[in-house]
C-alpha positions in Angstrom: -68.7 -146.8 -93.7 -65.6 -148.9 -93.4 -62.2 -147.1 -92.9 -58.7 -148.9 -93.7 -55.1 -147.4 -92.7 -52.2 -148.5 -92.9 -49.2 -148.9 -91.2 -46.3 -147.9 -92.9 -43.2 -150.7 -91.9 -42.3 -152.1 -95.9 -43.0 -155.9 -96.3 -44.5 -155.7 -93.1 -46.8 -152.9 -93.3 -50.7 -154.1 -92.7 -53.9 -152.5 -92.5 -56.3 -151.3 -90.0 -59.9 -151.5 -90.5 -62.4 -149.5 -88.8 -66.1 -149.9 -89.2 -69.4 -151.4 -88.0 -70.6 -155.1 -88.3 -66.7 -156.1 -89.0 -66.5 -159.1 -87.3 -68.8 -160.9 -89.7 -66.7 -159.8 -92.9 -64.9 -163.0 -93.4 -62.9 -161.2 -96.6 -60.8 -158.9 -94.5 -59.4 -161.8 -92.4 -58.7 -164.4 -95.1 -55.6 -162.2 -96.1 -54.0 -162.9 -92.6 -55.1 -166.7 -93.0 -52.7 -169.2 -94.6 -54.0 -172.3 -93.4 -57.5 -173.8 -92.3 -56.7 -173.4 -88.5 -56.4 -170.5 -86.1 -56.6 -170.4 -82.3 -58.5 -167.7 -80.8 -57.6 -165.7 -77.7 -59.8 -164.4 -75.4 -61.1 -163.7 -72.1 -64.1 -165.1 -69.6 -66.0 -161.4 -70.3 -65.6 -161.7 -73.9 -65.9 -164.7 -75.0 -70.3 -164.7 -74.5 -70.1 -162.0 -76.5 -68.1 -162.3 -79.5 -66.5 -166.1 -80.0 -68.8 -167.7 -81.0 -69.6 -164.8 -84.0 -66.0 -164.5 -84.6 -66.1 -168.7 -85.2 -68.9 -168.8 -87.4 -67.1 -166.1 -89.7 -63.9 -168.1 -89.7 -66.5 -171.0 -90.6 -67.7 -169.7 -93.4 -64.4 -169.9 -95.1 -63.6 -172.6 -94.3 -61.3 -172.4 -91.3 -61.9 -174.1 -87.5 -60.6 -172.2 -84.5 -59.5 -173.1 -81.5 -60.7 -170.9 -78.5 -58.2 -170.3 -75.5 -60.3 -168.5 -72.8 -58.6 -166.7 -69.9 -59.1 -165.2 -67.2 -60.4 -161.5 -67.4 -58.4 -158.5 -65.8 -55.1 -156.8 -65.8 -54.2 -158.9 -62.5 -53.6 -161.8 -64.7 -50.9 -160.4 -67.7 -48.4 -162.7 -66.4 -46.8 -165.4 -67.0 -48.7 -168.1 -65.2 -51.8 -167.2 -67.9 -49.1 -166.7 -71.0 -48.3 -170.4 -70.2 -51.8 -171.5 -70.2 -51.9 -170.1 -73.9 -48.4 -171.9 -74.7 -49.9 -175.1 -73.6 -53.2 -175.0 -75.4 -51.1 -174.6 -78.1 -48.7 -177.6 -77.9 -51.3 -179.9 -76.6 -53.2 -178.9 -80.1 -50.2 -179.5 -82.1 -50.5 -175.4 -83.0 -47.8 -175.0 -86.7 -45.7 -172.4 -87.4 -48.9 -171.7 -89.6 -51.2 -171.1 -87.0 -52.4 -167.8 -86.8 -52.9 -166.8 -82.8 -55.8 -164.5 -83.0 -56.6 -161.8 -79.9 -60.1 -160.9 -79.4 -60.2 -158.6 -76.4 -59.1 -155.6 -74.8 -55.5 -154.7 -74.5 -54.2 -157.3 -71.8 -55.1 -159.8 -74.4 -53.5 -158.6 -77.4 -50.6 -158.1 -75.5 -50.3 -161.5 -73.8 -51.6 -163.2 -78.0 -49.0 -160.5 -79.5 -46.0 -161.8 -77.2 -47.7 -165.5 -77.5 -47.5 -165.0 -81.2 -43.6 -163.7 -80.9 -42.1 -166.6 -79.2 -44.1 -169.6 -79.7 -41.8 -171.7 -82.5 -40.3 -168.4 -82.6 -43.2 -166.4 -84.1 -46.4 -167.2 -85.7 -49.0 -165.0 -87.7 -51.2 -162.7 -85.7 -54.4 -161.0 -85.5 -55.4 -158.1 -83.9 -59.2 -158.0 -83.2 -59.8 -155.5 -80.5 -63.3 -155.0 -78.7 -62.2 -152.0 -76.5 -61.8 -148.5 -77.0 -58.4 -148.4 -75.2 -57.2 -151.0 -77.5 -59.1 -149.9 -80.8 -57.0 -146.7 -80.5 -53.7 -147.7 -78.6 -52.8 -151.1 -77.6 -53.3 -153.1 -80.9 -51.9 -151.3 -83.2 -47.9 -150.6 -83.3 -46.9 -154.5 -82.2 -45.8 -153.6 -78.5 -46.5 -157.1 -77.2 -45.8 -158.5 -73.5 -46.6 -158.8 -69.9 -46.3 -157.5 -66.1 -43.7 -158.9 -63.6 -44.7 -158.0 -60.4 -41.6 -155.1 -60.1 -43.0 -153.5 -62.9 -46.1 -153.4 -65.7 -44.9 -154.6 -69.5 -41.2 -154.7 -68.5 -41.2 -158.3 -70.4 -41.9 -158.4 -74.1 -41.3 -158.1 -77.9 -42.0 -156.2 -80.6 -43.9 -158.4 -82.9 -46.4 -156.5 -85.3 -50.1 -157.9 -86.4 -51.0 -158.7 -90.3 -54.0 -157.0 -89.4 -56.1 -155.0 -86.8 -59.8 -155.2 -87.1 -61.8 -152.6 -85.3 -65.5 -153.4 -85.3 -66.9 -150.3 -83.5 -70.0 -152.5 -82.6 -68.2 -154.1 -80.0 -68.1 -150.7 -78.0 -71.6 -151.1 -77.6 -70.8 -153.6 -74.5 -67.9 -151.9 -73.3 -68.6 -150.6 -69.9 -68.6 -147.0 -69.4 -65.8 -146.4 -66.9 -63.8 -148.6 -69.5 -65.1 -146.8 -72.3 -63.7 -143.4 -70.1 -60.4 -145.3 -69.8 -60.0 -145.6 -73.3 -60.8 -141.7 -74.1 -57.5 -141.0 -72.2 -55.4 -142.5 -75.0 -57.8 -140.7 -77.1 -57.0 -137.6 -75.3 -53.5 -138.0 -75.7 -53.0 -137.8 -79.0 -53.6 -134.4 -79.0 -52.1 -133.1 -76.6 -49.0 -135.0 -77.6 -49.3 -134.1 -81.3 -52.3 -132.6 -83.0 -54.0 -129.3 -81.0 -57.0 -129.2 -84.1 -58.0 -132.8 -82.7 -57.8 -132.0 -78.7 -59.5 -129.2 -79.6 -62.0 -131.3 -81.8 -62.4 -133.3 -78.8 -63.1 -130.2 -76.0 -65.8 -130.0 -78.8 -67.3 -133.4 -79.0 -66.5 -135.1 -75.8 -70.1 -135.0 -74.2 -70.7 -137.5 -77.8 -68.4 -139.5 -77.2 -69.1 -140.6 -73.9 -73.3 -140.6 -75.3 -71.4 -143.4 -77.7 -72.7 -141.2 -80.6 -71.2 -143.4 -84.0 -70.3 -141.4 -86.3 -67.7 -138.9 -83.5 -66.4 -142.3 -82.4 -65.4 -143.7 -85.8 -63.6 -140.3 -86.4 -62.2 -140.6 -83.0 -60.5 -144.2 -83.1 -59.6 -143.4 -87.2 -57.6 -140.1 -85.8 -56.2 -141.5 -83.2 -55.1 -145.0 -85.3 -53.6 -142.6 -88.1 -51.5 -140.2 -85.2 -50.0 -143.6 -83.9 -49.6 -145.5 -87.6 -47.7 -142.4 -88.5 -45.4 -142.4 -84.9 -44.6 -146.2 -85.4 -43.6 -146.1 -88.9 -41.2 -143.2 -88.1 -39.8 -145.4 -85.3 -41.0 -148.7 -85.0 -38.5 -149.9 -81.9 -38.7 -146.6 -79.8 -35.1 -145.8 -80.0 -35.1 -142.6 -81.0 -33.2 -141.3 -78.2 -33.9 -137.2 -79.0 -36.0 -134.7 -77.5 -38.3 -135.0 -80.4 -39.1 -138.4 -78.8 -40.3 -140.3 -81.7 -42.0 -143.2 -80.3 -41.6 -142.1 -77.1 -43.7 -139.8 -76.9 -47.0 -142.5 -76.9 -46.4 -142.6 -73.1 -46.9 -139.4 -72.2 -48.6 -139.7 -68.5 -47.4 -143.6 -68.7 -44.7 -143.5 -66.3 -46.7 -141.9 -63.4 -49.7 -144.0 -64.7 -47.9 -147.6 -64.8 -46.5 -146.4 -61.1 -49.9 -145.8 -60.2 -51.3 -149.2 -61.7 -48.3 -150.9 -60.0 -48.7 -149.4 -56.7 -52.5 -149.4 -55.8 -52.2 -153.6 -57.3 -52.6 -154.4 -61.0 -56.4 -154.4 -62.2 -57.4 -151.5 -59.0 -56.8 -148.7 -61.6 -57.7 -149.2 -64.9 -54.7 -148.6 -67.7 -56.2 -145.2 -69.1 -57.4 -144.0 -65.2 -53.8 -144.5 -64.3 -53.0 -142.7 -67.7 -55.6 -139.5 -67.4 -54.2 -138.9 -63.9 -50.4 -139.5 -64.9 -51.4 -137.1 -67.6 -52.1 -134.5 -65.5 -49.1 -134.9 -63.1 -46.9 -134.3 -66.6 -49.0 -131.5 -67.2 -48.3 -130.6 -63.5 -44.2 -130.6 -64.1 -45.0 -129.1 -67.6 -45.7 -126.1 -65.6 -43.5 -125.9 -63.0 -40.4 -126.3 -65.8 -42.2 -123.0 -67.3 -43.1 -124.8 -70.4 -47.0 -124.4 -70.0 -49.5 -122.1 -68.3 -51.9 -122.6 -65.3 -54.8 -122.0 -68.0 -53.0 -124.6 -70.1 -52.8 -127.4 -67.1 -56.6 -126.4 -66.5 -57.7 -126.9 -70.2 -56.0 -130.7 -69.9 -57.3 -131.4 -66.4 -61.1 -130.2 -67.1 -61.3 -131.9 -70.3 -59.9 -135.5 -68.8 -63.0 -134.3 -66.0 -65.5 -134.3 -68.4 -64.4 -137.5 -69.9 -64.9 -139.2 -66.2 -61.3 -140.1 -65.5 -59.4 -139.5 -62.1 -57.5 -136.3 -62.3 -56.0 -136.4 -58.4 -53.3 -139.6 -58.2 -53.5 -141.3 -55.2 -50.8 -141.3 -52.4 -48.4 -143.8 -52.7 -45.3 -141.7 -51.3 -42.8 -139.5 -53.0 -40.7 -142.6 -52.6 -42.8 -145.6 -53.4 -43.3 -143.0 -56.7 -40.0 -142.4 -57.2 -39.3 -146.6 -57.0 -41.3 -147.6 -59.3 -40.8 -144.9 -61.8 -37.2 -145.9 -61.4 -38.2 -149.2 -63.3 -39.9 -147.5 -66.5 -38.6 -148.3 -69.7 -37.4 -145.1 -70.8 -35.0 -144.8 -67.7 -31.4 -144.4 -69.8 -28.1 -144.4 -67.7 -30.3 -144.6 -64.4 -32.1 -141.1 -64.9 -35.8 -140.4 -65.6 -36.6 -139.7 -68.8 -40.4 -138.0 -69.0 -42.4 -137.3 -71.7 -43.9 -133.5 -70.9 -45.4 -131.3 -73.1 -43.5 -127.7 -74.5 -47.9 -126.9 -75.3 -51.0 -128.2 -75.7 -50.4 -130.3 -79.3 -46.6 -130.5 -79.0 -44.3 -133.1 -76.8 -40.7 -134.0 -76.3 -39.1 -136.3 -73.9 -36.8 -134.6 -71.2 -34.3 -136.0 -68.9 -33.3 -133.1 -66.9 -35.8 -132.6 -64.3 -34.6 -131.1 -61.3 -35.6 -133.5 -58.5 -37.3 -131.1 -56.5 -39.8 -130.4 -58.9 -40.9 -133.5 -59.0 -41.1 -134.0 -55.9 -43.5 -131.0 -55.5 -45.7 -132.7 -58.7 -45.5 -136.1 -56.1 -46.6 -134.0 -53.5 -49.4 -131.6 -55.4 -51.2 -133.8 -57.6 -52.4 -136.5 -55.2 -53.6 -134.1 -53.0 -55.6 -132.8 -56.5 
């Protein structure tokens, strides 16, 4: 059974659909498509899959597509492959009309999202995402962009999709470790924001990871309706408070892009360098006195049952400290971290006392 949700932002508000054999439903798509032309963006893992199903849908109403197929892997959300997208575009004579439309995992809707943003200074866009990670994260919110090599997603837009369209089927590809990665985003909505579901998911973990349907669907529909209801409160991340708003999405983020920086982009997968950044938070949760050791040991055994890395590995306290120093949420040159008060409620802090981070540095890579 098909789910829709929406996100909340006025005239631009869209819907999310969540459900099985979704690629081939032509009517949920037409919405989003006001001409007879689309280009589709994609990757070299992907594309066997899913393109040519995705085309023959488009087909059927009576639309062509134009496939753009990149290279596969975090390693290449830059702007050497942006460009490759920007000139398939031009040398196709792509309108202001052309919907751009991402059919991948989250480095592609990010690289088509930020595509979509500045080519003729915005075109229509399509969320379509065949990963876990970006089923329940990435493509939904309109956080669009790509890595420079000082830092992961420090260049991009927010630019929001007319639609995301999440056909579960596609997770029956997925690889497992990346299936794992995407858990951790799952995982994080409750600890950031709803105990009943990170206590739903101690439950029903083991399920998720067998790829059991029916716990999935309620897993990415959660998760989607957490985040729809976090973006439409505060669509451009500037609440600036404790509460966080937006913010709080990266909990584990800026010890997880430091570790996806720092061991080379694609050697950690995004929701690896998440589950173990996750931890470290948890880690300085505790030694502010927010949290308990049993409370640290709840997070750290469930992100061990979902297979993801719960030791980070040893860049330095001051290769750490560097790259951290680049994270978006850095405000007047101090840290700001998103750590968690309990299990099922966050806030962003600012006023961590440098040796207790260093002692999280030190602790959690040693596991």
């Amino acid at each position: 059974m098909m789910q829709i949700l929406t996100v909340g932002l006025g005239e631009r508000s869209y819907p999310i659909h969540i459900g099985s054999g979704l690629l081939g439903r032509a009517e949920l798509l037409q919405p989003a498509l006001p001409n007879k032309r689309a280009a589709i963006v994609t990757n070299t893992t992907v594309a066997p899959l899913y393109l040519e199903k995705l085309r023959q849908t488009l087909q059927s109403i009576g639309v062509s597509s134009m496939p753009i197929i990149l290279p596969d892997g975090e390693e290449y959300k830059n702007s050497a492959t942006l460009n490759q997208i920007y000139d398939a575009l031009l040398a196709s004579r792509c309108e202001r009309s052309t919907p751009l439309i991402a059919l991948g995992g989250g480095v592609i809707g990010d690289m088509t999202g930020y595509a979509a943003a500045t080519y003729l200074r915005g075109v229509p866009f399509i969320q379509i995402p065949t990963t876990l990670l970006a089923q329940v994260d990435s493509s939904v919110g309109g956080k669009t962009g790509i890595n420079h090599p000082l830092g992961k997603n420090m260049i991009g837009a927010f630019y929001q999709p007319q639609l995301v369209l999440a056909d579960t089927d596609t997770l029956d590809t997925l690889p497992d470790n990346e299936l794992a990665a995407g858990l951790a985003e799952v995982i994080k909505y409750g600890l950031i924001r709803d105990l009943k579901f990170f206590e739903w998911l101690e439950q029903n973990i083991d399920k998720l990871l067998a790829r059991d349907t029916e716990a999935l669907q309620y897993a990415i529909a959660h998760s989607c309706r957490n985040k729809a209801e976090v973006v439409a409160a505060d669509e451009y991340e500037r609440d600036g408070c404790e509460s966080g708003g937006r913010a709080l999405l990266n909990l584990g983020h800026t010890f997880g892009h430091a570790i996806e920086s720092g061991m080379g982009y694609g050697n950690w997968l995004h929701g690896e360098g998440v589950a173990a950044g996750t931890v470290m938070a948890a880690d300085l949760s505790q030694r502010l006195g927010w949290i308990g050791a049993q409370d640290v040991a709840r997070i750290r055994g469930l992100f061990e049952r979902a297979r993801l890395p719960i030791v980070a590995p040893d860049l330095g306290v001051e290769k750490y400290l560097e790259l951290m120093g680049l994270d978006k949420k850095v405000e007047g040159g101090k840290m700001r971290f998103v750590l968690l008060r309990e299990i099922g409620r966050a806030v962003v802090y600012g006023d961590v006392p440098p040796v207790l981070l260093q002692q999280t540095l030190e602790a959690c890579v040693h596991g």
